[in-house]
N, C-alpha and C positions, 0 to 999 in steps of 0.2 A: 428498549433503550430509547431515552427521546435528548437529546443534544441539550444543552442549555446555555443560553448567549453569554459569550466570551467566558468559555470552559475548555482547556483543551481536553480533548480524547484521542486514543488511538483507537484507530479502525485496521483492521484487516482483513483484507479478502483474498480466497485462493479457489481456484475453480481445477478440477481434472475433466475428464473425457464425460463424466457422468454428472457431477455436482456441482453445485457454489456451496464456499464453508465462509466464516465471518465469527474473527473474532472484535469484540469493543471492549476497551480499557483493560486489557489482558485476560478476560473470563473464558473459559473456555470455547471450544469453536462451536457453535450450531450449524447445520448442515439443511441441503433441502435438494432434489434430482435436480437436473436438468441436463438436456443433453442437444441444446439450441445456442452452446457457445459459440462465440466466433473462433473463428485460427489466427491466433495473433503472431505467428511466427514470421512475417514479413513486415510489421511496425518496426518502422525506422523513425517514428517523430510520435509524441503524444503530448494533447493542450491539456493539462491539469487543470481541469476548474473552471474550464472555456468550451464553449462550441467552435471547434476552427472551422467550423465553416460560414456562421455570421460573426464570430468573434468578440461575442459576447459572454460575459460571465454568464454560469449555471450554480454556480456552489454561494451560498451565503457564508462563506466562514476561508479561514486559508489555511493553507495546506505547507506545515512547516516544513518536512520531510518525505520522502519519499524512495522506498525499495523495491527493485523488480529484480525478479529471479525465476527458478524452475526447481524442481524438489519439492518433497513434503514439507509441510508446517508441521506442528506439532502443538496441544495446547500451551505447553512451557516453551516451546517457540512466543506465541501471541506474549508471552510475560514477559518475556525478556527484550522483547520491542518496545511494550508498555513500560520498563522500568527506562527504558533510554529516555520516553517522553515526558518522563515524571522525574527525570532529571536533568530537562531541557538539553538533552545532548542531540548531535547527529548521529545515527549507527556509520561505524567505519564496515564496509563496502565487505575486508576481508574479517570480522568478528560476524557476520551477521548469519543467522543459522537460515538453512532453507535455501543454500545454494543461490544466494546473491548473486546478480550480475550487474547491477548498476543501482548506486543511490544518487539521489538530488535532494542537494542541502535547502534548494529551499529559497536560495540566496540570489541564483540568476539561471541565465536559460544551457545551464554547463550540467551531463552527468557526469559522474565519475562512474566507468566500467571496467570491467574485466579485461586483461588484456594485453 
């Protein structure tokens, strides 16, 4: 997959104890080992799109939405995220498969979570 300016796409990514999987524009997930994740169980704040530590953008494109959870994906998971962005919606927080715990609309520096 290679991006193409002013396109939206969805991207997905899901990692476990072993792998990172990724899906783009709903197609199936492709998978690859690894087992050099961090522990992200103590993130309390994350920059989308930024280095917070010079505070500088890193992403050339923006970042309309966004969902963090725990659970499995599933490939018809990845499709049914891609159908929300192919019809310019937000995913609501309690429809979103994959054990949602917080989406951000995108809109300002507020998630909505769990809770």
């Amino acid at each position: 997959w290679s991006p193409t300016l002013d396109v939206a796409a969805t991207l997905i990514a899901a990692a476990t104890a072993t792998a990172i999987k990724v899906s783009v524009n709903g197609a199936a997930f492709t998978s690859t080992a690894d087992t050099n994740l961090p522990d992200l169980s103590a993130v309390t704040n994350a920059d989308i799109g930024t280095d917070a530590s010079v505070g500088t953008a890193v992403l050339n494109g923006r970042v309309n939405w966004m969902v963090l959870g725990n659970g499995t994906l599933s490939d018809a998971d990845a499709v049914w995220f891609d159908r929300i962005r192919a019809g310019g919606g937000v995913p609501d927080l309690y429809e979103c498969p994959g054990n949602a715990m917080g989406v951000w609309d995108g809109r300002n520096a507020v998630m909505q979570v769990r809770g």
